[in-house]
C-alpha positions as CSV (number, residue, x, y, z in Angstrom):
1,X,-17.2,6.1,-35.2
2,X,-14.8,6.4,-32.2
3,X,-15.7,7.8,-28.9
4,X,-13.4,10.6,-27.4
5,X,-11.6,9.8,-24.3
6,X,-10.0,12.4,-22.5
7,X,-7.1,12.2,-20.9
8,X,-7.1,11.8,-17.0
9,X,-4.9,11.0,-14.4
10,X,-4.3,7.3,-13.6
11,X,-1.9,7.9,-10.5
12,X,0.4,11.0,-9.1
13,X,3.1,11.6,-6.7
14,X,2.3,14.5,-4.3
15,X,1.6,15.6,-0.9
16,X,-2.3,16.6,-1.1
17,X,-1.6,18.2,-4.2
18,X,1.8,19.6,-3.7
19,X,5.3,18.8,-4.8
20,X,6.9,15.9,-3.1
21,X,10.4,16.0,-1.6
22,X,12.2,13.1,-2.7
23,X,15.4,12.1,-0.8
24,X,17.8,9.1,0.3
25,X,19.1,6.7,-2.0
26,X,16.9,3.7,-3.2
27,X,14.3,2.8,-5.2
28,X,10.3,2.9,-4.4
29,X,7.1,2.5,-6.9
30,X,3.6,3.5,-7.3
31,X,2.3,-0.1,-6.3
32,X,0.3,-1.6,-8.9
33,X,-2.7,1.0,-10.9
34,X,-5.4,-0.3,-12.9
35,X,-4.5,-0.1,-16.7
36,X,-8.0,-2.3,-18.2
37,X,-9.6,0.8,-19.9
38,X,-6.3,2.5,-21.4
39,X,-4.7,2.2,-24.5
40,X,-1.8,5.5,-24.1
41,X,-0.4,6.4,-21.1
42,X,2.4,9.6,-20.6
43,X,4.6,9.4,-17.8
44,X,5.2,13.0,-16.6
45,X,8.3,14.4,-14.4
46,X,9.2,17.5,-13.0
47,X,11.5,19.1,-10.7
48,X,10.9,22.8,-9.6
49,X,14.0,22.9,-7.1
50,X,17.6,22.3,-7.3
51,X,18.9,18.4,-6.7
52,X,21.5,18.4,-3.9
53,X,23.7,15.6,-2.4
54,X,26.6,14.1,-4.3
55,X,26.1,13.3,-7.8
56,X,22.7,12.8,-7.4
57,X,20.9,11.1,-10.0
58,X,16.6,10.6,-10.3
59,X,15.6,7.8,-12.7
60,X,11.5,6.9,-13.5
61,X,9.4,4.4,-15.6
62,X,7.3,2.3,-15.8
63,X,6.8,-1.3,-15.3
64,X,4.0,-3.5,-16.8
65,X,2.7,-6.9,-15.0
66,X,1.7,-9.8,-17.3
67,X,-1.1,-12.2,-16.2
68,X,0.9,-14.4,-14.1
69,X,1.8,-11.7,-11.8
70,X,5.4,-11.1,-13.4
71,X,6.8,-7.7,-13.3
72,X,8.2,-6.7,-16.8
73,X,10.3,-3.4,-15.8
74,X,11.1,-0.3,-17.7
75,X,8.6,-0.6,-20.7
76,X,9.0,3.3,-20.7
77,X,11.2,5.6,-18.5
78,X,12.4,9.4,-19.1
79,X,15.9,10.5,-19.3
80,X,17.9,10.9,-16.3
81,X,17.6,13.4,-14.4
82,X,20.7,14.7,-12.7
83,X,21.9,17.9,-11.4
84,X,19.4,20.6,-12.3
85,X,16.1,21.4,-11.7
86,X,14.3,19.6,-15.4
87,X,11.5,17.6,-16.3
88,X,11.3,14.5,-18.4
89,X,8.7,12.2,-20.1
90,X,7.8,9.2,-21.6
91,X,4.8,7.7,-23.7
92,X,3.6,4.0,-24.8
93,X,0.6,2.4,-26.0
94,X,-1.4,1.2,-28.6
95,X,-1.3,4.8,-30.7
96,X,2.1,5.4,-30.1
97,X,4.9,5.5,-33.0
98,X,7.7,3.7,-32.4
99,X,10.7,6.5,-32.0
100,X,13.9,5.3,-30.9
101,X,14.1,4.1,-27.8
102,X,11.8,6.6,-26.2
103,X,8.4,4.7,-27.2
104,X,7.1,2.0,-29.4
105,X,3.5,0.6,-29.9
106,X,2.2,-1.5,-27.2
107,X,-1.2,-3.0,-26.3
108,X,-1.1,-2.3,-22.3
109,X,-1.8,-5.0,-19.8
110,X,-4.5,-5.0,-17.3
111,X,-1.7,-3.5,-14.7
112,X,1.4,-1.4,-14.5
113,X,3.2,1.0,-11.7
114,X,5.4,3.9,-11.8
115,X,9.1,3.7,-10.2
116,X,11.4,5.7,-9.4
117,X,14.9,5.3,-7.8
118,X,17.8,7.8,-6.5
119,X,20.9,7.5,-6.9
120,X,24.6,9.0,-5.1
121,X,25.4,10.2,-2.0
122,X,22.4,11.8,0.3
123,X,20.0,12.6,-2.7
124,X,17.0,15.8,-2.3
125,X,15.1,16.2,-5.1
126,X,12.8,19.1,-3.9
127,X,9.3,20.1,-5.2
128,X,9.0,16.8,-7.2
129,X,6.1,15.9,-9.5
130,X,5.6,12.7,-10.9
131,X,2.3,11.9,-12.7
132,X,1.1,9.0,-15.0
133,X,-1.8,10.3,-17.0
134,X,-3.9,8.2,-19.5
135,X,-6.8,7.5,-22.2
């Protein structure tokens, strides 16, 4: 017989519960969150208010650390965000199918943190919400 795990949130990007403006080009990550008791994790974006700058461009995923301390990066990420307000997401584990390049089984490491990095000129992606939930 299994036990039921419910989902529950491993790590989130916000301002004491609110949205997070991000802005200015270059990358940043979550720093590194405890995977030991997970098997699935879904990596959730979205983005209430209009991107502005030039050509501005929001990737996220995640990266997975092996014992030695090496970063593996980008076991997961969603699809670029651009232009418009949208959302994204990703998914990986040990329950997960393997569909296309999206996700594919994996048994998680002990660690793994979320990045994310802007891209063109002067970059705001208002009312940002980034979330890594897992079970």
């Amino acid at each position: 017989m299994s036990i039921y795990r419910p989902a529950r949130v491993l790590w989130n990007l916000s301002d004491s519960g609110t949205p997070k403006s991000l802005n200015g080009a270059g990358s940043a990550n979550s720093g590194a969150i405890n995977l030991i008791s997970i098997s699935d994790v879904w990596l959730a974006v979205t983005v209430v208010g209009t991107p502005t700058g030039t050509t501005p461009t929001l990737d996220v995923g995640l990266d997975v650390q092996d014992p030695d301390g090496n970063w593996y990066p980008t076991v997961a990420k969603i699809t670029q965000l651009t232009t418009t307000a949208g959302r994204g997401s990703a998914y990986i584990g040990l329950h997960m199918p393997n569909v296309a390049s999206t996700s594919a089984a994996l048994v998680l490491p002990s660690y793994g943190r979320v990045t994310w990095t802007l891209g063109g000129t002067n970059p705001v992606y208002p009312q940002t919400s980034i979330a890594l939930m897992g079970r």
